[in-house]
N, C-alpha and C positions, 0 to 999 in steps of 0.2 A: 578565600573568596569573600568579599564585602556584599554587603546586603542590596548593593545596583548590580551588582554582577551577578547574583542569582535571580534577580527581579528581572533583567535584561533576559536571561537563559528559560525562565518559565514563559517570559511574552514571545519569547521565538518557538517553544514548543508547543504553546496554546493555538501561535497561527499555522504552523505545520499538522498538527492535529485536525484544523479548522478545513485548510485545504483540503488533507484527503477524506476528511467527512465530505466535503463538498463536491468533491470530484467525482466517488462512490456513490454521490445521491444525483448527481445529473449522467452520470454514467448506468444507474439502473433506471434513468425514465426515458433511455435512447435505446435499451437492448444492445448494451456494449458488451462485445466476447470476451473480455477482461474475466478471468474465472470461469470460462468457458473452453479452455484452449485441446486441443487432442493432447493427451500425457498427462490430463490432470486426474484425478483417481476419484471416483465416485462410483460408491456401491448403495444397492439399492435393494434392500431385502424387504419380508413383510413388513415387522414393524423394528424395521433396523436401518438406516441412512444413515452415509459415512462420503464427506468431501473432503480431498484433498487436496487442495490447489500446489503441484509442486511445479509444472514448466512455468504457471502465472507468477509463483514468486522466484523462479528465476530470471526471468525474465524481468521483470520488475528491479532486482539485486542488478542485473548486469546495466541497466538506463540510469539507477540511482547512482552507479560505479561512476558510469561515463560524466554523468552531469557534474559529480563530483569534484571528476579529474578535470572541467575543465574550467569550471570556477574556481577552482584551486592556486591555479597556475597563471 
């Protein structure tokens, strides 16, 4: 790979990084249920706190699949 083609590949993943920085920051100033979902795992001891977000990142994996599949094609 040439030195445009890794310079092209880090500006595509700086603004993908950038979105979902941006998405996560206007999405916790709405009280979006995103990490919030029934199934996700969260324990709550004295001084012990444990999140697990697993139906959020499924859910998440199965919209990124679709978008994927249809840009693709």
């Amino acid at each position: 790979m040439d030195m445009n083609g890794v310079a092209k590949l880090l500006m595509l993943a700086g603004g993908v990084l950038f979105g979902c920085g941006l998405l996560l920051y206007v999405a916790s100033h709405f009280n979006w249920p995103l990490f919030r979902l029934p199934g996700d795992i969260f324990i709550k001891k004295e001084n012990f706190s444990f999140f697990f977000p697993i139906v959020s990142c499924i859910l998440i994996s199965v919209l990124l699949t679709l978008l994927m599949n249809i840009f693709r094609r």
